[in-house]
C-alpha positions as CSV (number, residue, x, y, z in Angstrom):
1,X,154.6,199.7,95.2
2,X,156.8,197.7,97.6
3,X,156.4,197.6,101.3
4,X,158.3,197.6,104.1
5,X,157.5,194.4,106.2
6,X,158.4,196.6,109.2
7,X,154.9,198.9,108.5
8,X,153.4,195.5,108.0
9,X,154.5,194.5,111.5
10,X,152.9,198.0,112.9
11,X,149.7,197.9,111.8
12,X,146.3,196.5,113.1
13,X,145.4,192.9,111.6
14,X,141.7,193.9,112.0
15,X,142.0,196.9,109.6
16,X,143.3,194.8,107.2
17,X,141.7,191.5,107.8
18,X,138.2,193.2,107.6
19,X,138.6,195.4,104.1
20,X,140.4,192.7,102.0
21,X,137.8,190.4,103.0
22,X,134.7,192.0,102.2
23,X,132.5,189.5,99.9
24,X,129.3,191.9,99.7
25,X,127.4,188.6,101.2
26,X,127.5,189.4,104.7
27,X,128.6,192.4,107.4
28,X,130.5,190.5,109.3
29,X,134.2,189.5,108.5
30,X,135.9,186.9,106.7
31,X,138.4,187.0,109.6
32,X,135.8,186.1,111.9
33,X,134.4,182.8,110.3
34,X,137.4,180.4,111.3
35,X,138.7,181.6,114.7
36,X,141.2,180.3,115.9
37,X,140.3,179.7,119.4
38,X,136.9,178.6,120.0
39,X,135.9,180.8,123.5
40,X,136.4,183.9,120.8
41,X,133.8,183.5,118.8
42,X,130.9,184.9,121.0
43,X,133.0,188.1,121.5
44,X,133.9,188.6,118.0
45,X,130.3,188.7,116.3
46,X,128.0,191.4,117.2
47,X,124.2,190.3,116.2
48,X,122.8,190.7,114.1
49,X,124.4,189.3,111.1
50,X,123.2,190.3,108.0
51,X,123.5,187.6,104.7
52,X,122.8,189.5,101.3
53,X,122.7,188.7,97.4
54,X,126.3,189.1,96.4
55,X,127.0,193.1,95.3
56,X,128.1,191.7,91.7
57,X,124.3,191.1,91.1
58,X,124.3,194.9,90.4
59,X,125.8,194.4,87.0
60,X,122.8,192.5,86.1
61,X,120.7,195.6,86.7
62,X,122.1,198.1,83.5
63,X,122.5,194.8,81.8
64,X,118.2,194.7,82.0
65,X,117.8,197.8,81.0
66,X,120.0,198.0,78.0
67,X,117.3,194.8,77.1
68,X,114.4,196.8,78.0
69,X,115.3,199.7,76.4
70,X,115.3,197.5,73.3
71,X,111.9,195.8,74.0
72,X,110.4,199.0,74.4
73,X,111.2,201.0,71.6
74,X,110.0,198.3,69.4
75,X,106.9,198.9,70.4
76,X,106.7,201.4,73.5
77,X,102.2,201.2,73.8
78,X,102.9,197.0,74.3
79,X,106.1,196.6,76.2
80,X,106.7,200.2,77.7
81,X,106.0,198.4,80.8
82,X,109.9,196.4,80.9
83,X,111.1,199.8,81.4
84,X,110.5,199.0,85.2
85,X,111.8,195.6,85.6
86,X,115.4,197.0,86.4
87,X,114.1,198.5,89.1
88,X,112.0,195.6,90.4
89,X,115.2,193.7,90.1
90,X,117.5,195.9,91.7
91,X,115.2,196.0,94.9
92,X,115.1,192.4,95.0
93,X,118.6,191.9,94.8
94,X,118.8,194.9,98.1
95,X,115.4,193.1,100.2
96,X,116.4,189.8,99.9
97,X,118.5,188.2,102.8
98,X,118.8,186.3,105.6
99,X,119.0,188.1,109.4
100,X,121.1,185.9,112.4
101,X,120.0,187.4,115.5
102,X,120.3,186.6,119.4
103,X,116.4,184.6,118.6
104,X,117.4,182.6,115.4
105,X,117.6,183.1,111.7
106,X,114.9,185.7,110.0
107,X,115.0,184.9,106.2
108,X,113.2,188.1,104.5
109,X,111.9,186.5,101.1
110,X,110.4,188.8,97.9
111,X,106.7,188.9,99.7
112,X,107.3,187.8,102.9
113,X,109.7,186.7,105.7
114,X,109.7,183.7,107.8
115,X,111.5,183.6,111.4
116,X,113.1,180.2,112.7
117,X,113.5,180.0,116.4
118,X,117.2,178.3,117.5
119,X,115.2,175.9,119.5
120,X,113.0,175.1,116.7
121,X,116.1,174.4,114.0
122,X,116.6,170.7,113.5
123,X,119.3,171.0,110.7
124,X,119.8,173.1,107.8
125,X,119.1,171.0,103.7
126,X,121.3,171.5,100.8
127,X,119.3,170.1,97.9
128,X,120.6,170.3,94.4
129,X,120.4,173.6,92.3
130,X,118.5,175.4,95.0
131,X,118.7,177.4,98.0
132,X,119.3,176.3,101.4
133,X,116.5,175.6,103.6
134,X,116.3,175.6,107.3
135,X,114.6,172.8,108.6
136,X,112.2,172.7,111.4
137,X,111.5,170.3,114.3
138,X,107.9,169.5,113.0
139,X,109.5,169.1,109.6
140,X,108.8,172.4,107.4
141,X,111.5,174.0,105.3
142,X,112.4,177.3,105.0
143,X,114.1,178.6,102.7
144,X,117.6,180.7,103.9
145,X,118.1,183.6,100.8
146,X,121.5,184.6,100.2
147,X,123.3,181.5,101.9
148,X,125.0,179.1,100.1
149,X,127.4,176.2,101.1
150,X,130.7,178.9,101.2
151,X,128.6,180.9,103.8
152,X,128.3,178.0,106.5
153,X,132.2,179.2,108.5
154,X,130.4,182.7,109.2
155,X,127.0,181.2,109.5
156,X,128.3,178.9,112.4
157,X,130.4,181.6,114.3
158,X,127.2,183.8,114.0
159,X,125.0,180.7,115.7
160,X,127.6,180.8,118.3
161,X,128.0,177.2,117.1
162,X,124.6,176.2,117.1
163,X,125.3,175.4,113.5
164,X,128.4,173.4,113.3
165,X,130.9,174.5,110.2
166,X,131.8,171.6,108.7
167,X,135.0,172.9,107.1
168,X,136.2,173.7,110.8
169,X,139.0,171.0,111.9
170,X,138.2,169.2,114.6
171,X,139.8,169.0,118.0
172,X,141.7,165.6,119.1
């Protein structure tokens, strides 16, 4: 259906900004993660900022059990046990993540988390075919779930710039 570019004119950007940009990796914004103007940042991200598995890692769940079904009615004493590893794997995809707050970055891991102060952060590491890890003064790496190279825009606004977006053009 057609619309009418005055209705367009009328309504809020935010609205509309904020539901057709919606990745199911973070709460805040697409909008948000390239700002225009660089003093708006700080007022536009309320902390904390929550980075999660991507929602389309759901499908994988009925997926697993359509397989466990299988492995289980072959032999239901033996492997009657798959019959929870959808569940496993649908909590893992909802627990994993990575928290920005006012302190730093609290990655919550499959058995633990790990918090990394903003004073502490050296730099974050992008090695090949693996997750991105934040990397300490003293050297140590932790690992950052649910981040990935795409993420760093809204990563950076919710640092408040203390991690610079590299996809941001610079100021001459």
């Amino acid at each position: 259906m057609p619309t009418d570019p005055a209705d367009d004119a009328n309504a809020d950007p935010s609205e509309s900004e904020t539901a057709n940009s919606d990745t199911g990796k973070s709460d805040a914004p697409k909008s948000e993660a390239a700002p225009s103007d660089a003093g708006s940042d700080e007022a536009a991200v309320t902390l904390p900022v929550v980075f999660r598995i991507n929602g389309l890692a759901y499908f994988t769940v009925p997926m697993m059990a359509v397989v466990t079904i299988i492995l289980s009615g072959t032999s239901l004493v033996w492997l009657g046990w798959t019959l929870v590893i959808p569940f496993i794997l649908a909590w893992w995809i909802r627990h994993v993540r990575t928290v920005v707050t006012e302190d730093g970055l609290h990655a919550v891991h499959t058995f633990g988390t790990r918090d990394v102060a903003w004073t502490d952060l050296e730099g974050l590491q992008f090695p090949r075919w693996s997750a991105v890890r934040a990397v300490t003064m003293s050297g140590a790496r932790v690992k950052l779930p649910a981040i990935g190279f795409d993420d760093l825009p809204q990563l950076s606004v919710a640092s408040r710039g203390r991690i610079p977006d590299p996809f941001a053009i610079p100021d001459e």
